[in-house]
FIPA-830504 format. One line per 8 residues: their letters; for each residue y, z, x of C-alpha. Coordinates in steps of 0.1 Angstrom, whole numbers, padded with zeros to 4 digits, m for minus. Example, Ala and Ser with C-alpha at 12.3 -4.5 7.8 and 13.67 -1.06 7.14 Angstrom:
FIPA-830504
as	m0045 0078 0123  m0011 0071 0137
//
This chain:
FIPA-830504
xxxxxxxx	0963 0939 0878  0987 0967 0899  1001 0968 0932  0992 0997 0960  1009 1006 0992  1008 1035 1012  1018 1041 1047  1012 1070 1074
xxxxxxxx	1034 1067 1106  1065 1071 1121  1092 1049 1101  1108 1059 1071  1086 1062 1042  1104 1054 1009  1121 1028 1023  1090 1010 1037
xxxxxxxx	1070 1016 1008  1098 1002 0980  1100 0968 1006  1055 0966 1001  1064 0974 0968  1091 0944 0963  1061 0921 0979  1035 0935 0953
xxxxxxxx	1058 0931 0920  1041 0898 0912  1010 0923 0906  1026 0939 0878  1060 0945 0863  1056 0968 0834  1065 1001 0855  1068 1014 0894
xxxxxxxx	1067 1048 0911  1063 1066 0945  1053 1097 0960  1055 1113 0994  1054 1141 1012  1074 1156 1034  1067 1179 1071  1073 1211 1045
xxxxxxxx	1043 1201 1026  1069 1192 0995  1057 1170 0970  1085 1143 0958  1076 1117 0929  1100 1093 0913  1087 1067 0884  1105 1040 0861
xxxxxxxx	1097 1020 0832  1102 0986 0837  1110 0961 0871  1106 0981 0905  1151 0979 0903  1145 1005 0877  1130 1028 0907  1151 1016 0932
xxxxxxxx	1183 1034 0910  1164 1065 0899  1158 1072 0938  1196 1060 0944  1206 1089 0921  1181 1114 0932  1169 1105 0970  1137 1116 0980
xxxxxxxx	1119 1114 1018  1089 1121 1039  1064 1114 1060  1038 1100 1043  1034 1084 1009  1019 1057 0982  1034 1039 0955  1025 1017 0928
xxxxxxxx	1038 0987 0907  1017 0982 0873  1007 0960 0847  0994 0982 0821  0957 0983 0805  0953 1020 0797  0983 1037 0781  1018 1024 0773
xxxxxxxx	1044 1006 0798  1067 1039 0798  1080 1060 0823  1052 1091 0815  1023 1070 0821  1040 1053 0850  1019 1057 0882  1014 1079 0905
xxxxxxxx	0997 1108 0889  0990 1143 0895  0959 1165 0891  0966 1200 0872  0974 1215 0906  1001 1191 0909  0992 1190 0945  0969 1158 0945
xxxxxxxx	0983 1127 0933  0970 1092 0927  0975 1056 0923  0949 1032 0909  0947 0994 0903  0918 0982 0879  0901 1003 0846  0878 1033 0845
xxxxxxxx	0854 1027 0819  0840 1064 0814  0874 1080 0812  0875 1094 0779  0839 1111 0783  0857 1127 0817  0889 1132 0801  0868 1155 0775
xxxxxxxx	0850 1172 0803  0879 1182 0823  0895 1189 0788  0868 1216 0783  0874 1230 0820  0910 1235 0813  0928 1206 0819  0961 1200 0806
xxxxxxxx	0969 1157 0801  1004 1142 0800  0995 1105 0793  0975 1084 0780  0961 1067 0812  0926 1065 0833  0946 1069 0862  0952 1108 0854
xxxxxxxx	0919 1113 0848  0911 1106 0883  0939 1127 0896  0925 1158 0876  0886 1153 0885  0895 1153 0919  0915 1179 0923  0887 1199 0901
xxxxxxxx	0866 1195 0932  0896 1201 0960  0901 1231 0944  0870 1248 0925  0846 1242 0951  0869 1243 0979  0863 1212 0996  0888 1185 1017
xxxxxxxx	0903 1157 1001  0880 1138 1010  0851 1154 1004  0865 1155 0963  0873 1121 0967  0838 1113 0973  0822 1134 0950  0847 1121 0922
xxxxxxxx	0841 1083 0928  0807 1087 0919  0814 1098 0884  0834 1069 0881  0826 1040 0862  0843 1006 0866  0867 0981 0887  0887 1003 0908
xxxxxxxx	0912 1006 0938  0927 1036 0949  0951 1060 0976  0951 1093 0973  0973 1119 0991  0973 1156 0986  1001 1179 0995  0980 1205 1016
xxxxxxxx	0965 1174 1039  0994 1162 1057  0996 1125 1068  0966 1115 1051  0959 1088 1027  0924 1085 1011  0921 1045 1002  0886 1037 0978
xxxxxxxx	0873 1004 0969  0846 0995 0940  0857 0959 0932  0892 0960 0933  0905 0947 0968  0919 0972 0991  0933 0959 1024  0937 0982 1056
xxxxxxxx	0966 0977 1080  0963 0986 1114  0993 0992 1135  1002 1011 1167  1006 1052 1156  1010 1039 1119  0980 1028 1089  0991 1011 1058
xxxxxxxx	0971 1004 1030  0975 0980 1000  0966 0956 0975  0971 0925 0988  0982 0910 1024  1020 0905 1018  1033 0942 1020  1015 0946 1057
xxxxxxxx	1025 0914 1072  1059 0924 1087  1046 0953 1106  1012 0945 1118  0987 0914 1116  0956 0932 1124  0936 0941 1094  0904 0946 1077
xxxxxxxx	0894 0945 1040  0872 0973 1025  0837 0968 1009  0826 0979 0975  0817 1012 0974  0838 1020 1005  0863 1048 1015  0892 1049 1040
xxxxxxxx	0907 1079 1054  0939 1070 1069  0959 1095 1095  0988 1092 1121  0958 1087 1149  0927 1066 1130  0913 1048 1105  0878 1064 1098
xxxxxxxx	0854 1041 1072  0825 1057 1051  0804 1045 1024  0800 1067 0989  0773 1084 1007  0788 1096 1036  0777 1073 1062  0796 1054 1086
xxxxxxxx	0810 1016 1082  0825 0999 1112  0847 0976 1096  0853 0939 1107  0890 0937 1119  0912 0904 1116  0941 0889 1130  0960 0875 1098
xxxxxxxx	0979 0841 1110  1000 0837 1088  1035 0844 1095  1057 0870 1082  1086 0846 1072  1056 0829 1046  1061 0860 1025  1096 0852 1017
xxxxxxxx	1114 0832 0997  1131 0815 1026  1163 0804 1008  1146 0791 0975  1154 0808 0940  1118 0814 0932  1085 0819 0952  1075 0792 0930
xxxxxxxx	1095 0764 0938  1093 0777 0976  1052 0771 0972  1055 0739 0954  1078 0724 0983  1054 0738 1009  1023 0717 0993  1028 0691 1018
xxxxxxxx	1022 0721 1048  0991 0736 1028  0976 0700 1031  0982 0690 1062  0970 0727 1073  0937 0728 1054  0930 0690 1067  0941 0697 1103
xxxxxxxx	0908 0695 1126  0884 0686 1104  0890 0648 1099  0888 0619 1123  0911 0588 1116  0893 0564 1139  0857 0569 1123  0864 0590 1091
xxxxxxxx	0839 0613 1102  0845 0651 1083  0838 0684 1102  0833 0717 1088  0837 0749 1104  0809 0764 1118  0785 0778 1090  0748 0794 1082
xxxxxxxx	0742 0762 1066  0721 0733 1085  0729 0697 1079  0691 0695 1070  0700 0722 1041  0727 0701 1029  0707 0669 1024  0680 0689 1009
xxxxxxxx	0698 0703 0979  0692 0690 0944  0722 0703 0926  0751 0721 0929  0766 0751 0914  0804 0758 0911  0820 0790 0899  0856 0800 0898
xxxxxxxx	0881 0816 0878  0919 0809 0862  0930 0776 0884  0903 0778 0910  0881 0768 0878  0901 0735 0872  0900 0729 0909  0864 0726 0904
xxxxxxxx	0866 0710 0876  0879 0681 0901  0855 0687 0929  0826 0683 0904  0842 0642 0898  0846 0640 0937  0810 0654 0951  0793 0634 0920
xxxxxxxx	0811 0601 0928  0807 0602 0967  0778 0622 0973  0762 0614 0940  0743 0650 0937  0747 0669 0903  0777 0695 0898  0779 0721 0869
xxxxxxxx	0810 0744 0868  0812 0775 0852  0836 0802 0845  0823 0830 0870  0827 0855 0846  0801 0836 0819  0778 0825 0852  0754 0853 0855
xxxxxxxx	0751 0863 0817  0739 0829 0810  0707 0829 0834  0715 0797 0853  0686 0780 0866  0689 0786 0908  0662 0778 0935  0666 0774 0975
xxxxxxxx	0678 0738 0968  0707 0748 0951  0744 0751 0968  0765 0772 0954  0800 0768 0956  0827 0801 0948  0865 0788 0949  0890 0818 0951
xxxxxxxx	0925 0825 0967  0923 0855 0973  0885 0858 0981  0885 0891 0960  0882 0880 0927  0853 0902 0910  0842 0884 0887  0837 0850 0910
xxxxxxxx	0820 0878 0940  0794 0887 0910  0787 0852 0904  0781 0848 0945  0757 0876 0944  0735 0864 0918  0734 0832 0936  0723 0847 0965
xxxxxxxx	0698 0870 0951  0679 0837 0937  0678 0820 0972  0711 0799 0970  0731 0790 0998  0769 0800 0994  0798 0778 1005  0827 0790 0998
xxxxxxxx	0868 0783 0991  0893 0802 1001  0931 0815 1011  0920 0845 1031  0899 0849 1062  0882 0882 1060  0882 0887 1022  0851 0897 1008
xxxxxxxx	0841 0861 0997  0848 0851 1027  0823 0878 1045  0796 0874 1022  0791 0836 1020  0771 0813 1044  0798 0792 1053  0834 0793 1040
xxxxxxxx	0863 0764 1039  0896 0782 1043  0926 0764 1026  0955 0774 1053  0977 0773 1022  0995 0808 1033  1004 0836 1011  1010 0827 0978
xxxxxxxx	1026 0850 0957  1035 0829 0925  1017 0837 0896  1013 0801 0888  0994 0783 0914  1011 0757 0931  0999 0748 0970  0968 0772 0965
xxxxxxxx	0951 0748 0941  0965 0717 0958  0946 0727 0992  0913 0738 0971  0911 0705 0955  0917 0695 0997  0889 0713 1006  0867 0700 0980
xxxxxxxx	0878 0663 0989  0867 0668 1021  0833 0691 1012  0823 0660 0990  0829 0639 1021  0812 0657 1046  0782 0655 1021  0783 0621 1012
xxxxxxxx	0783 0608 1045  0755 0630 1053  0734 0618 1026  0741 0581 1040  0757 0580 1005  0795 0557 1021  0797 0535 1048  0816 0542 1076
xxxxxxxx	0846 0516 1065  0847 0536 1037  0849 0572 1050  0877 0554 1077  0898 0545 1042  0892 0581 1028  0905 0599 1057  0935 0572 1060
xxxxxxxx	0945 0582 1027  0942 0623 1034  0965 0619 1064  0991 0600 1043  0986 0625 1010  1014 0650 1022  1038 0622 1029  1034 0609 0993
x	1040 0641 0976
//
């Protein structure tokens, strides 16, 4: 996991893209860099082993500016944590340059190729393999950085995020998506582009999220959206709520122990207009699920990953006690290798923070392909779990940008309290005393913790 941010606009570049930077460093802390360019068409790049302070001082002692840029923050997988195979990286031209969160699975077979075509290699990573095939096509065959962006990508093989600049296309950034999330910020004269929500928050709430298989060119004017084909995508834009003061620490030490105190907000959020105290009665959002769908159901699938897993680990003990239908859980990344028997009447349930985990989106797909329903669980509105599923229950927890998982998986197991009411009362499964005591004890839960 690695951090991206990249900017096109009108402020200062380095340091807007050092702040995204500071907001992504929970993505990776093994190594940082950045690289812009400025209205001469110079290239600048400055990289540090280690904590994104390490940067901060090498650009200090040898400043660098322009007007448009990406950096990186990473948590290696291919190649040492050193300063050489720090991000971003160049192609042999040393005129296209590249950042890259996720793992190219094909690289060495490329790496040889380009090897054979006269490419010279300075690290050990995927990353520069990327760099140098598309700056193969920029340059052999003449094309625009977009058009070698394309044609590079499909060679590719993969979980992969990226943002590409070159020096000879000024203020454009080429953003690609295949599984990795990418998220698109959309301000007035400026574009940003990163890896997560956090880095975009303090200049602009409108965003969208990029699909699989997805690329983003990003000028000074407009956002334009193709698929790996070439043909147009009108992305679905969205108004992030959350405010930008979420995203910092707000006084506290840690961004731990400032998400464990705000557990009592992430509950009284997620629960806020969907229960009624004076008949207990639980309602959903608005979904592509019928009520007459939900009693219909036989069983129930779960599938999460890391602490969204043990959330529904819990849910399973709630939906089986109060709406007494069958739960089995799985580790999304072991669902769809082990053939799980799916029909029509089974739900399927995908729990995620960030709505772009890969492995839990695979295990929502083959769902889907066998005639499930999908209801989903999750942080972000928009995210690509989120888009795909028939109906989604959205924590309201708020950014959370601890590793460990604090008010996130408080306000999953939340939603799945109330999920397993709404379905038990459906099902004529409690009385209505008994959903009345429920949804007394939800509204006093954040007082008691």
């Amino acid at each position: 996991m690695c951090g991206i941010v990249g900017y096109v606009g009108n402020k200062q570049v380095v340091p807007l893209i050092l702040e995204g930077l500071r907001k992504l460093e929970y993505r990776g802390y093994d190594s940082a860099g950045i690289a812009v360019v400025d209205g001469n068409g110079q290239l600048y790049i400055r990289r540090a082993e280690g904590k994104l302070r390490n940067l901060e001082e090498v650009i200090r002692l040898n400043p660098i500016d322009g007007n448009y840029g990406i950096g990186h923050t990473r948590w290696a997988t291919h190649g040492r944590p050193t300063e050489e195979n720090a991000h971003p990286h160049r192609d042999q031209s040393g005129r296209v340059v590249v950042v890259h969160n996720g793992k190219i699975e094909n690289y060495m077979s490329l790496k040889e190729r380009l090897k054979a075509l006269g490419s010279n290699f300075k690290t050990e990573t995927d990353t520069e393999v990327i760099a140098h095939l598309i700056g193969h096509y920029k340059y052999t065959e003449n094309l625009s950085l977009e058009e070698a962006v394309r044609k590079a990508v499909k060679e590719l093989k993969g979980v992969f995020a990226l943002a590409i600049i070159s020096a000879d296309e000024p203020d454009t950034i080429v953003a690609v998506r295949e599984g990795a999330p990418v998220v698109i910020g959309l301000g007035d004269g400026e574009f940003f582009v990163a890896s997560d929500i956090p880095p975009i928050l303090q200049h602009t709430r409108d965003v969208f999220y990029l699909g699989d298989k997805e690329i983003a060119v990003l000028t000074r004017d407009s956002v334009k959206v193709t698929d790996f084909d070439g043909n147009l995508v009108e992305p679905k834009r969205h108004r992030i709520t959350w405010d930008p003061i979420a995203a910092e620490k707000g006084g506290f030490k840690h961004f731990m122990l400032k998400e464990i105190y705000e557990q009592p907000r992430a509950i009284r959020d997620t629960v806020r207009g969907r229960i009624s105290l004076d008949s207990g009665k639980i309602y959903l959002d608005p979904m592509n699920i019928s009520e007459d769908e939900f009693k219909s159901i036989t069983s129930i699938k779960a599938a999460a990953c890391g602490t969204s897993w043990h959330a529904a680990l819990t849910g399973k003990y709630m939906i089986e006690a109060l709406a007494r239908v069958p739960v089995e859980v799985d580790y999304a990344s072991e669902f769809r290798y082990r053939n799980p028997v799916l029909d029509e009447k089974t739900l399927m349930i995908v729990i995620s923070q960030s709505g772009e985990t890969a492995d839990t989106i695979a295990a929502m797909r083959e769902a889907k392909n066998a005639g499930c329903k999908v209801l989903s669980i999750c942080n972000v509105q928009g995210s690509m779990i989120d888009r795909e599923s028939d109906g989604t229950i959205l924590t309201h927890a708020g950014p959370e940008i601890g590793v460990a998982s604090t008010k996130a998986f408080t306000s999953q197991m939340i939603a799945l309290y109330l999920f397993a009411l709404y379905l038990a009362q459906l099902r004529g499964r409690i009385s209505s005393e008994e959903a009345k005591t429920h949804a007394q004890n939800i509204a006093q839960l954040p007082l008691k913790i």
